[in-house]
N, CA, C and O of each residue as an XYZ file, in Angstrom:
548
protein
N       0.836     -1.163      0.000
C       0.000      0.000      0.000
C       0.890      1.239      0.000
O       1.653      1.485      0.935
N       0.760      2.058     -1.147
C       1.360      3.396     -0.912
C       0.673      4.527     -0.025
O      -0.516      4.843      0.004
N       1.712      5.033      0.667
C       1.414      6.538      1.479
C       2.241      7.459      1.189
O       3.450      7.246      1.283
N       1.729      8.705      0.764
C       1.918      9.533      0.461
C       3.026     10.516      1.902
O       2.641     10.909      3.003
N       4.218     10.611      1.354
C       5.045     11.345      2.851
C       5.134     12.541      2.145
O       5.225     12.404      0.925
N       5.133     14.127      2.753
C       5.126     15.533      2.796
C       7.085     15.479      2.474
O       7.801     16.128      1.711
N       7.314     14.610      3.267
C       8.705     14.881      2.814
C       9.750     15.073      1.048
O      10.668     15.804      0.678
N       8.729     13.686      0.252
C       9.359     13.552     -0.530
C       8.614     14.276     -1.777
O       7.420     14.576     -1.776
N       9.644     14.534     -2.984
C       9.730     15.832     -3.700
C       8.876     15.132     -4.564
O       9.061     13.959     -4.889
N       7.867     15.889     -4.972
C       6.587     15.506     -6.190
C       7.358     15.831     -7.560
O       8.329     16.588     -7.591
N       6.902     15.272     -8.541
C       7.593     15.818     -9.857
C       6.103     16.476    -10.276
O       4.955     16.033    -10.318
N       6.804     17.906    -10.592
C       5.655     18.618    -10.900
C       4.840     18.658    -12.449
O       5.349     18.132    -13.439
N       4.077     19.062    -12.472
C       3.475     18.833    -13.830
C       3.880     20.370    -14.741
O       4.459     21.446    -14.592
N       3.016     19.467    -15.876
C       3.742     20.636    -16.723
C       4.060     20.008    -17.962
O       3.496     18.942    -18.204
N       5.242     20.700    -19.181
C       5.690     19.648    -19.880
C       6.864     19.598    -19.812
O       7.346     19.715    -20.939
N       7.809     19.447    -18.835
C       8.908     18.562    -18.133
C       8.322     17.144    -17.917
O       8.996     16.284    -18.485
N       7.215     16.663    -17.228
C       6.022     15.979    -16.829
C       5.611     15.129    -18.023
O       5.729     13.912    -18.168
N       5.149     15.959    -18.770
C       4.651     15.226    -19.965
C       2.858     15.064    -19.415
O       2.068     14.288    -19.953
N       2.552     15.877    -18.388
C       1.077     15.354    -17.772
C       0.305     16.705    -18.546
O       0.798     17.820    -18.374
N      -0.756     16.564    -19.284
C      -1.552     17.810    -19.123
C      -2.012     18.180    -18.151
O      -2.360     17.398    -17.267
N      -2.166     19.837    -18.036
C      -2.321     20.188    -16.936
C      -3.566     21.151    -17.096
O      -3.762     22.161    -17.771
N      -4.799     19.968    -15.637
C      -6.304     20.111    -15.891
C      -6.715     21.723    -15.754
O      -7.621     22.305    -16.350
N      -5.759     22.269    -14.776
C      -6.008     23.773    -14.526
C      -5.700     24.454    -15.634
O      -5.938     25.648    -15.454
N      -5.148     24.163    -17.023
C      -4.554     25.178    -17.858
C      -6.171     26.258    -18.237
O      -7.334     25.883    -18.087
N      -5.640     27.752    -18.792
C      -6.634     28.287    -18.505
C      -7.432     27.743    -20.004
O      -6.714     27.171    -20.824
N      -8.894     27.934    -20.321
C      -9.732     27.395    -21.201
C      -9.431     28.425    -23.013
O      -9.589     29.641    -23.128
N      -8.954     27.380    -24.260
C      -8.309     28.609    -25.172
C      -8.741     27.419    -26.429
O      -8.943     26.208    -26.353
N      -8.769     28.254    -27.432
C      -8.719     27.094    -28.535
C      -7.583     26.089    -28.615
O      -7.470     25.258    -29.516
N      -6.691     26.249    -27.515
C      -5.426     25.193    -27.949
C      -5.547     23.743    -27.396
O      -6.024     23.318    -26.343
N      -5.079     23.255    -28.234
C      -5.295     21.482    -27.994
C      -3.779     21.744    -27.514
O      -2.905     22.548    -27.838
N      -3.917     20.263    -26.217
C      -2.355     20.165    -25.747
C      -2.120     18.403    -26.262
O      -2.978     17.528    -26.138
N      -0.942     18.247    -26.757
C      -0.770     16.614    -27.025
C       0.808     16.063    -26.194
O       1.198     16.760    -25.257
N       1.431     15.127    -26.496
C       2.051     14.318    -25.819
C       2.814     14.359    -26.698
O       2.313     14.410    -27.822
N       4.681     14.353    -26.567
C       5.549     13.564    -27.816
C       6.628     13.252    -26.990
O       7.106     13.869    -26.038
N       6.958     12.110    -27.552
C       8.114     10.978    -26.716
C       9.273     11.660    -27.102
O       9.665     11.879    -28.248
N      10.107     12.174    -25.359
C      11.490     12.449    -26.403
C      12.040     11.462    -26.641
O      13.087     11.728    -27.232
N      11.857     10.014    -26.446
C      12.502      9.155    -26.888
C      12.479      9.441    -28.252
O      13.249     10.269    -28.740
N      11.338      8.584    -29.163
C      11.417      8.475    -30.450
C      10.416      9.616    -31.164
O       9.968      9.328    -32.273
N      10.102     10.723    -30.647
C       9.628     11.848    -31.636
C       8.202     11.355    -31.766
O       7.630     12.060    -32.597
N       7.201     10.185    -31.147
C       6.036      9.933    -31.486
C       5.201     11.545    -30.751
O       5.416     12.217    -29.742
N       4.250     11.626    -31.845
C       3.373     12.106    -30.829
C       2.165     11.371    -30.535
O       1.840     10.275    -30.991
N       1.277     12.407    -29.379
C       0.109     11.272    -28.774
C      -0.781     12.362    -28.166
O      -0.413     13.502    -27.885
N      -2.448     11.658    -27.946
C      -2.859     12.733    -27.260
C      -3.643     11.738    -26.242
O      -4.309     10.735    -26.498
N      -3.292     12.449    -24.810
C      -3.814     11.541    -24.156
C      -3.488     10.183    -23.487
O      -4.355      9.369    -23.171
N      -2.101     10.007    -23.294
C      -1.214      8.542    -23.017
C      -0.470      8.550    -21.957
O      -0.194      9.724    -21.712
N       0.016      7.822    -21.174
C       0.413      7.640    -19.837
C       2.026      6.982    -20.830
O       3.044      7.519    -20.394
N       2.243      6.167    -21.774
C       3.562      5.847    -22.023
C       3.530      5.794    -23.515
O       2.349      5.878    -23.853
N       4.068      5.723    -24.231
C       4.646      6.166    -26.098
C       3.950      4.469    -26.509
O       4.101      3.290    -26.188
N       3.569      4.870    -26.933
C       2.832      3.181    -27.937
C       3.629      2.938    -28.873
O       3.243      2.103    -29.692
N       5.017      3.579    -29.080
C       5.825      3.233    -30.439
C       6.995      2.349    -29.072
O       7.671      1.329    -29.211
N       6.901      2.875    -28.352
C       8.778      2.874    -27.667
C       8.728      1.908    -25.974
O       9.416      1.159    -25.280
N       7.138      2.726    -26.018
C       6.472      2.365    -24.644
C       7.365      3.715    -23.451
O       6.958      3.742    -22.290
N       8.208      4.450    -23.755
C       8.945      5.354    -22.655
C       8.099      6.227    -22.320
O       7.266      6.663    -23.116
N       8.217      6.717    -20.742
C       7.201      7.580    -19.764
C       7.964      8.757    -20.008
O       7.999      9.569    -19.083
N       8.406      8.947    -20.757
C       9.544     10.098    -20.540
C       8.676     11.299    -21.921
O       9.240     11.411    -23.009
N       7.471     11.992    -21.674
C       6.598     12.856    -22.578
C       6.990     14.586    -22.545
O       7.326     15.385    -21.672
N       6.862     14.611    -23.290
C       6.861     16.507    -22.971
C       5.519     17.079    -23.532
O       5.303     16.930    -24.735
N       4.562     17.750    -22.720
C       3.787     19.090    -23.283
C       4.327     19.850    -24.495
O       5.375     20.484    -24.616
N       3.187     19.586    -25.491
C       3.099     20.331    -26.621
C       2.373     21.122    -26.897
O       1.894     20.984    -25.771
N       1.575     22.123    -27.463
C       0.450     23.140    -28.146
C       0.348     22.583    -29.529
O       1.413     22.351    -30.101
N      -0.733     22.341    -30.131
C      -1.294     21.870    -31.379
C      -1.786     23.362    -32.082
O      -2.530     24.251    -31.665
N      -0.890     23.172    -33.538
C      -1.843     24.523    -33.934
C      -3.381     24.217    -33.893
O      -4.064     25.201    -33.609
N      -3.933     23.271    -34.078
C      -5.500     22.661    -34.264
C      -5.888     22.562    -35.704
O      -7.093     22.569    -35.957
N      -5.040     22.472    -36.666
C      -5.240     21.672    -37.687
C      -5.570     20.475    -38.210
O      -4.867     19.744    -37.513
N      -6.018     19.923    -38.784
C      -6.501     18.657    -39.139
C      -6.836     18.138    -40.173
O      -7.145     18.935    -41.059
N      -6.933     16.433    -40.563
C      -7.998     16.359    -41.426
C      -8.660     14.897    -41.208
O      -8.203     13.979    -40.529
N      -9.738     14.920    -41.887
C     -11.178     14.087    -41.241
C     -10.182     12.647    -41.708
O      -9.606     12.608    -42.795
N     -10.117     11.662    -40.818
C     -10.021     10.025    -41.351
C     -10.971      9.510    -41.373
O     -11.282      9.234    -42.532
N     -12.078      9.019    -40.246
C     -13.314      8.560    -40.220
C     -14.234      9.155    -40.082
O     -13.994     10.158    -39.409
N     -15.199      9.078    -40.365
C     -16.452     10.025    -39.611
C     -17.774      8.667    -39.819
O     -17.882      7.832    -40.717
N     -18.651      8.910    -38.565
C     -19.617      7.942    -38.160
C     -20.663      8.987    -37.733
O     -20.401     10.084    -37.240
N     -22.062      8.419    -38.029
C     -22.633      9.383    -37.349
C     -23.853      8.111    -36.635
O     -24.492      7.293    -37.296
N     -23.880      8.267    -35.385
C     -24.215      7.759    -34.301
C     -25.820      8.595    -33.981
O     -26.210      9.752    -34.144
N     -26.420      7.398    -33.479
C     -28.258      7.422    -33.097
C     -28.142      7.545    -31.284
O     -28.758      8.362    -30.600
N     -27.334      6.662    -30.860
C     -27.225      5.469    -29.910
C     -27.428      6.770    -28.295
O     -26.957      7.818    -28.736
N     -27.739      6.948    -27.296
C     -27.529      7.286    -25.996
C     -27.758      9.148    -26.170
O     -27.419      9.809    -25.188
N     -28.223      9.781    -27.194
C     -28.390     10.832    -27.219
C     -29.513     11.284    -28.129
O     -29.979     10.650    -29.076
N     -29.961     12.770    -27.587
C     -31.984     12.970    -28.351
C     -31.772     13.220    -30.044
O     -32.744     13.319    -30.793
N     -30.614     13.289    -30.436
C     -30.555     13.457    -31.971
C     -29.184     12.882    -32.235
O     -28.262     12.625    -31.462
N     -29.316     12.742    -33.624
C     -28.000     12.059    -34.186
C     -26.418     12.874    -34.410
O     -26.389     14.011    -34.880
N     -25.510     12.351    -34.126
C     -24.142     13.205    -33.902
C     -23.255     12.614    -34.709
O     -23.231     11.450    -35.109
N     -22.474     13.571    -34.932
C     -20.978     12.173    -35.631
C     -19.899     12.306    -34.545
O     -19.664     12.958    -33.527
N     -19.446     11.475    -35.203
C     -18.478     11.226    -34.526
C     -17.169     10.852    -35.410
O     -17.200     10.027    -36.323
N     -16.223     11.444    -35.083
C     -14.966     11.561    -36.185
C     -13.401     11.343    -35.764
O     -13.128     11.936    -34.721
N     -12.387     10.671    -36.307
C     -11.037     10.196    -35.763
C     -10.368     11.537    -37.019
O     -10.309     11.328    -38.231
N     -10.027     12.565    -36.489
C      -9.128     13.740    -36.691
C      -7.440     13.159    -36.829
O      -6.960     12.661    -35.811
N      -6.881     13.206    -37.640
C      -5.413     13.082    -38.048
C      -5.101     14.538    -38.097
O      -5.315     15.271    -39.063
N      -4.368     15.012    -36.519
C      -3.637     16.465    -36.628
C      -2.563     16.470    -37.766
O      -2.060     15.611    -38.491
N      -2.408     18.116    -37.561
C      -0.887     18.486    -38.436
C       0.101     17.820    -38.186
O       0.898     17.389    -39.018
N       0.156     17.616    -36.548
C       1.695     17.161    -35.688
C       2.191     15.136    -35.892
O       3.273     14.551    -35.945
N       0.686     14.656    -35.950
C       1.049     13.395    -36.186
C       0.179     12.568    -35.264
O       0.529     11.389    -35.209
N      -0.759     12.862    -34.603
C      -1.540     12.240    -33.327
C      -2.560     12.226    -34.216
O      -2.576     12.768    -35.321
N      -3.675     11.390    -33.536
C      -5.216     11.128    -33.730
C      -5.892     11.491    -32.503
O      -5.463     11.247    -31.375
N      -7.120     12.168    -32.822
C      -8.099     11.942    -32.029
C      -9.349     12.195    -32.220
O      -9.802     12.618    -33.284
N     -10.008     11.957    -31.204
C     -11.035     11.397    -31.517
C     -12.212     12.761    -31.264
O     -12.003     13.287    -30.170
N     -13.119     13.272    -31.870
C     -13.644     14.312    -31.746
C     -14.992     14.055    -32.817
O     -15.310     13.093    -33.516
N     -15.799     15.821    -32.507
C     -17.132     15.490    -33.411
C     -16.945     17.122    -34.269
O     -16.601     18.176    -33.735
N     -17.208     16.953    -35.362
C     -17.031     17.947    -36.260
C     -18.539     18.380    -36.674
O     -19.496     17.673    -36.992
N     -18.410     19.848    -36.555
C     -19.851     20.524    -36.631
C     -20.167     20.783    -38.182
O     -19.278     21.068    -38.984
N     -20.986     20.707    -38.390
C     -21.760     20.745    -40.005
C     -22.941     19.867    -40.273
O     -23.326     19.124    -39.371
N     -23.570     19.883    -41.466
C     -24.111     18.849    -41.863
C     -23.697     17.421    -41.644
O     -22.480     17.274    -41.752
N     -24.376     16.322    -41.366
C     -23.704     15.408    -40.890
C     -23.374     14.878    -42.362
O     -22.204     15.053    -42.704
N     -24.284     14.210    -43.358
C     -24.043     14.158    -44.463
C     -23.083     14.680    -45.108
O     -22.451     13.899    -45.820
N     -22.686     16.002    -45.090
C     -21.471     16.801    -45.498
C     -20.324     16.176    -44.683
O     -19.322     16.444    -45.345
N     -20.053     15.683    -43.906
C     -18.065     15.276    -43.180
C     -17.913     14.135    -44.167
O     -18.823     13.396    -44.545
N     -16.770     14.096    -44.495
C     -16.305     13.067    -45.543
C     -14.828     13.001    -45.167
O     -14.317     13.961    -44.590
N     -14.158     11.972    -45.452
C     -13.039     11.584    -45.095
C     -12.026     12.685    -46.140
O     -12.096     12.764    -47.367
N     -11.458     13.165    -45.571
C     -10.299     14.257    -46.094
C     -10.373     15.374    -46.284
O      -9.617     16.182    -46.824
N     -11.419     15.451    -45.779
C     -12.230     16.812    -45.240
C     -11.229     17.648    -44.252
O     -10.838     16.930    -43.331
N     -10.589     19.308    -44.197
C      -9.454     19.982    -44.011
C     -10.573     20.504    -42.687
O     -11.586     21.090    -43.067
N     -10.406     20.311    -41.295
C     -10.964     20.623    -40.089
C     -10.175     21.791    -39.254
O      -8.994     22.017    -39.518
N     -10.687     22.333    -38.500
C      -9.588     23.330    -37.727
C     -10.568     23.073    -36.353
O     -11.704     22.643    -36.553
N     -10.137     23.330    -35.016
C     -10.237     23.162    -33.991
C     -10.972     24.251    -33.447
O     -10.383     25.331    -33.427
N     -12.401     24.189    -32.900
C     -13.065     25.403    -32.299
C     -13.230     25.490    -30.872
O     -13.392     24.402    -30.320
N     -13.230     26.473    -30.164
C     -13.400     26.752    -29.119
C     -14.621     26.555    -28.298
O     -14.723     26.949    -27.136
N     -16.104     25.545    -29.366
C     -16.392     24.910    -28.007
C     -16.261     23.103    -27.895
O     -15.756     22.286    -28.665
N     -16.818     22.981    -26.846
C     -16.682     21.670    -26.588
C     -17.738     20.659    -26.420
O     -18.776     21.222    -26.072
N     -17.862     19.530    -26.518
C     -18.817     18.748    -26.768
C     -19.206     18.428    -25.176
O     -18.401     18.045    -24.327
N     -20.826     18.709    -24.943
C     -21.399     19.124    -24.249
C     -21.433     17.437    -23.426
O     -21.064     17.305    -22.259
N     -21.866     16.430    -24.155
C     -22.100     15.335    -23.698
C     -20.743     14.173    -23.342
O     -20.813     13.180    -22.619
N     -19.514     14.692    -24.124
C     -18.551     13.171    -23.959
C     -17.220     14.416    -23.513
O     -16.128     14.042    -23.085
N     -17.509     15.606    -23.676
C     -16.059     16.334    -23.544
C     -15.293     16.015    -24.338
O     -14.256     15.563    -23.854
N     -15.352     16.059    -25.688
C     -14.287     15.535    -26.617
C     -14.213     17.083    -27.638
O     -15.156     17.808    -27.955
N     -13.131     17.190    -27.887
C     -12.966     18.078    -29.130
C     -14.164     18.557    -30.039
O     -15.080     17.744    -30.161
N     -14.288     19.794    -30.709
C     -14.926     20.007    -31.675
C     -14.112     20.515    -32.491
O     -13.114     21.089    -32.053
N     -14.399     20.402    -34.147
C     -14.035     20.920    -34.926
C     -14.713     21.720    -36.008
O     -15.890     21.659    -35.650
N     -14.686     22.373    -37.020
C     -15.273     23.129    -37.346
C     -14.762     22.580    -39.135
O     -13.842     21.762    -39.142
N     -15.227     22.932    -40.301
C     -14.697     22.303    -41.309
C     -13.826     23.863    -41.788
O     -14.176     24.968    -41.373
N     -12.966     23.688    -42.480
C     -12.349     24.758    -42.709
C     -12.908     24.850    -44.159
O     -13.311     26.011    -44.222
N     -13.067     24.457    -44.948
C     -13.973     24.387    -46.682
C     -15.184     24.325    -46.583
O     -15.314     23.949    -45.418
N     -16.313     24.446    -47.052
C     -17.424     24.530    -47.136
C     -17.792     23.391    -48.052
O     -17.387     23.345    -49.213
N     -18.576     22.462    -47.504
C     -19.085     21.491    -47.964
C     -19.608     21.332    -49.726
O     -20.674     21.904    -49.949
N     -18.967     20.631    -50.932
C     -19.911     21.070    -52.034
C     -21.298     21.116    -52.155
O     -21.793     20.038    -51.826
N     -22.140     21.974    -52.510
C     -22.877     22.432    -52.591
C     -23.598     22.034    -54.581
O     -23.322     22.862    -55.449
N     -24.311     20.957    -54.905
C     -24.216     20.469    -56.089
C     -25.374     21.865    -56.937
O     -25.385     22.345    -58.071
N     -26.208     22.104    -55.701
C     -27.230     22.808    -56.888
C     -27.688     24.137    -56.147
O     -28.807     24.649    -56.173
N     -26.388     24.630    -55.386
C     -26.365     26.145    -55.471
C     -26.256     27.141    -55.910
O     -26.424     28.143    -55.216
């Protein structure tokens, strides 16, 4: 059983840490994970899935993107949502819901990162940066 002693020195958070940090103040910036071992990045990981090393540093994401999957889901909520696996600029995935027509998200679709947040799972939103074609406008 671990106990916690006042004596011994905490490693603080931050990105020395590699921990996101829950207090950061609220901004359009996505924070991700990259191994200084082998340069992976990650969002969201306790150890490097390429290398497996705990050894992460805090990054800032410009919030660029583009769509890999998109699903749009019935299941546990009063209307239908998508749901979408985002391939950033930096090299991470995640997992988020992109606002538009649902019909309109298509895979390679150019996304940028908006400032709000998904009300029900807390996951990312994105916003499409192109405007959906439009066949008989």
């Amino acid at each position: 059983m671990y106990h916690h002693s006042a004596s011994v020195v905490r490693q603080g958070t931050g990105s020395a840490a590699g921990l996101l940090e829950p207090s950061a103040p609220a901004s359009d910036a996505m924070q991700f994970q990259r191994c200084t071992w082998c340069g992976t990045a990650m969002y969201h990981r306790l150890l490097c899935p390429v290398c497996q090393g705990s050894d992460l540093r805090t990054e800032r994401s410009e919030g660029v993107g583009i769509v890999r999957h998109s699903s749009v889901v019935h299941r546990n909520t009063p209307a239908a949502r998508n749901v979408s696996m985002i391939e950033m600029a930096e090299g991470f995935v995640v997992r988020g819901r992109v606002m538009g027509p649902l019909i309109g998200i298509h895979s390679g679709d150019r996304v940028r990162l908006s400032a709000a947040k998904d009300p029900v799972r807390g996951e990312p939103v994105f916003q499409l940066v192109d405007e959906p074609y439009r066949a008989w406008s």
